[in-house]
C-alpha positions in Angstrom: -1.6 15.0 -16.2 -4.7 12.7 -15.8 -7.9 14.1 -17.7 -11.0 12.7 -17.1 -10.9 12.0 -13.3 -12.8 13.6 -10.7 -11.6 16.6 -8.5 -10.4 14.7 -5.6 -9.5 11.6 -7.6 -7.0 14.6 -9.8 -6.0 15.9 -6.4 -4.3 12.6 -5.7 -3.0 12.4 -9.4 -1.2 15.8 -8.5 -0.2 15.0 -5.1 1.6 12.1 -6.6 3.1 14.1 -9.5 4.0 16.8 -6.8 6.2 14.2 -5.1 7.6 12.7 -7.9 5.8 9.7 -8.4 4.8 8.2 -11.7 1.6 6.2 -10.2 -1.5 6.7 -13.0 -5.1 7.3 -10.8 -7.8 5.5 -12.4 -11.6 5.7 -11.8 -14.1 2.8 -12.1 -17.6 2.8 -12.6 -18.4 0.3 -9.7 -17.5 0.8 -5.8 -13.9 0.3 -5.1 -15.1 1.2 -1.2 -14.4 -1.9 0.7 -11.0 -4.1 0.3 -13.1 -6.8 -1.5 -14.7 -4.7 -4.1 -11.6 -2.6 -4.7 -9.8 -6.3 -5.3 -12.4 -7.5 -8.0 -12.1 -4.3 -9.4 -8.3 -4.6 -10.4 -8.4 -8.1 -10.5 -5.7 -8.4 -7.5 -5.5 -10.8 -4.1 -7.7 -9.0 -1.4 -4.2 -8.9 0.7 -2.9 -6.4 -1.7 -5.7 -4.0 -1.4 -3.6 -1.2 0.9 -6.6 0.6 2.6 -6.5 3.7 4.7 -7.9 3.3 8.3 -7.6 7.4 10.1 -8.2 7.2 13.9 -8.4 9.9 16.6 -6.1 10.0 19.5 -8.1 10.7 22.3 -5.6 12.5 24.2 -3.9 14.6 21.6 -7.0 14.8 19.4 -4.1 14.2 16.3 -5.0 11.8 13.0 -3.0 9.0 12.7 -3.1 6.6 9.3 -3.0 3.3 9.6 -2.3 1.8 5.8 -3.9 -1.9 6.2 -3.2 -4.7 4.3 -7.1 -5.6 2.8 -8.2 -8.5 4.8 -6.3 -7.4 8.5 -8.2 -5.7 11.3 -5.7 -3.1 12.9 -4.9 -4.0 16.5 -5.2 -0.7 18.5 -3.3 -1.6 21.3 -0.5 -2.3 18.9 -0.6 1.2 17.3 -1.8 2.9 20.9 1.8 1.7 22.1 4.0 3.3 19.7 1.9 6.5 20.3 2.1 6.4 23.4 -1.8 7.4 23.8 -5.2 5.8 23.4 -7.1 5.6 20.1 -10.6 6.5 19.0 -12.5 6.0 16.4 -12.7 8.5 13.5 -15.5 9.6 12.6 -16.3 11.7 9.1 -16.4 14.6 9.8 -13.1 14.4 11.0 -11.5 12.4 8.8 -13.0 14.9 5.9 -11.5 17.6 8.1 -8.0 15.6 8.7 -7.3 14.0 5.2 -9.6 16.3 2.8 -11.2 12.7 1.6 -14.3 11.3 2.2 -14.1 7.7 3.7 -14.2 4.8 1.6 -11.9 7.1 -0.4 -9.0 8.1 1.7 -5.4 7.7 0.0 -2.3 7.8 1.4 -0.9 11.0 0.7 -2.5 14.5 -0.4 -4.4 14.9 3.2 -5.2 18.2 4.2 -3.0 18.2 7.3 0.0 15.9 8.4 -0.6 12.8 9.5 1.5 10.3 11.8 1.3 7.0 9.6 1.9 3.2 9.8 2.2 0.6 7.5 1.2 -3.1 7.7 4.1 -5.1 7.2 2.1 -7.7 5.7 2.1 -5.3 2.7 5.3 -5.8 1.9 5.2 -9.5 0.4 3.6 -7.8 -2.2 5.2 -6.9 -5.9 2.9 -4.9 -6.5 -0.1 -3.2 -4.0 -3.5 -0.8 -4.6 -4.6 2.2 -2.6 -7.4 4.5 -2.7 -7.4 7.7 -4.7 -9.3 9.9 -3.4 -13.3 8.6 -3.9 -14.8 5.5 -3.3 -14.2 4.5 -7.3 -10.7 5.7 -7.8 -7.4 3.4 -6.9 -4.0 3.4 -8.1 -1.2 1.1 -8.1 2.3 0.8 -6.6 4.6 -0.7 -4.6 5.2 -1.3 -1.2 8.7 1.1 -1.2 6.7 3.7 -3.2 3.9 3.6 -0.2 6.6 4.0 2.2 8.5 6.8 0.6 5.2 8.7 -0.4 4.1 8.7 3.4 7.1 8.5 5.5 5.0 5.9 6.8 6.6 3.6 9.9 6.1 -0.2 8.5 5.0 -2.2 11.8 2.8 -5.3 12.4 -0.9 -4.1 12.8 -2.4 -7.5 13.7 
């Protein structure tokens, strides 16, 4: 088990553990927030930064994850149409509420509740990808299969 790391940073170190997963959490002194800053902190392509994106649909009021690559904006109408309802955006409260993570730090797995998740495809040139941890300093590394497996995420084209 990791020692050192912060509650919810440990909290994705179990979550991992829990599900089998081998993945080591590590915590940085400096922001690992945005896609850019989490890319110089590892020393990795921006495109292999895997960040978590949670929206609200508006007609269900359900979470839904979308797990970006770094640099792509998520087209909503994309993702509205294999829900089958519009999107919203979500704000912190309930994304705290939904995942148990603050934003800037939302992994993708460990969340509070279930959530119906995507991929980016464009993750998947990839050897080797980074997600948050659970705070805005803590990532972890993997690979595209392991990001699929440890969501039962639906790998789709965002953009």
């Amino acid at each position: 088990m990791a020692t050192g790391l912060s509650a919810s940073a440990e909290k994705v170190q179990q979550a991992l553990r829990a599900r089998g997963f081998a993945n080591e959490v590590i915590e940085r002194a400096h922001s690992t927030r945005s896609a850019a800053e989490a890319a110089a902190a590892v020393g990795c392509a921006v495109g292999q930064i895997a960040k978590s994106i949670v929206f609200r649909a508006k007609g269900s009021g359900r979470a839904v994850l979308v797990v970006a690559s770094g640099p792509n904006r998520v087209n909503e109408r994309a993702i509205e149409a294999l829900i089958g309802e519009r999107l919203g955006k979500a704000d912190a409260d309930f994304v705290r509420e939904r995942t148990g993570f603050v934003i800037g730090g939302v992994p993708p797995l460990g969340h509070a509740s279930r959530l119906e998740t995507f991929v980016d495809d464009a993750l998947t040139r990839f050897p080797e990808i980074w997600a948050a941890a659970g705070t805005p300093n803590a990532v972890f590394k993997l690979t595209p299969e392991e990001l699929v497996r440890m969501t039962g995420g639906r790998v789709v084209s965002i953009v």
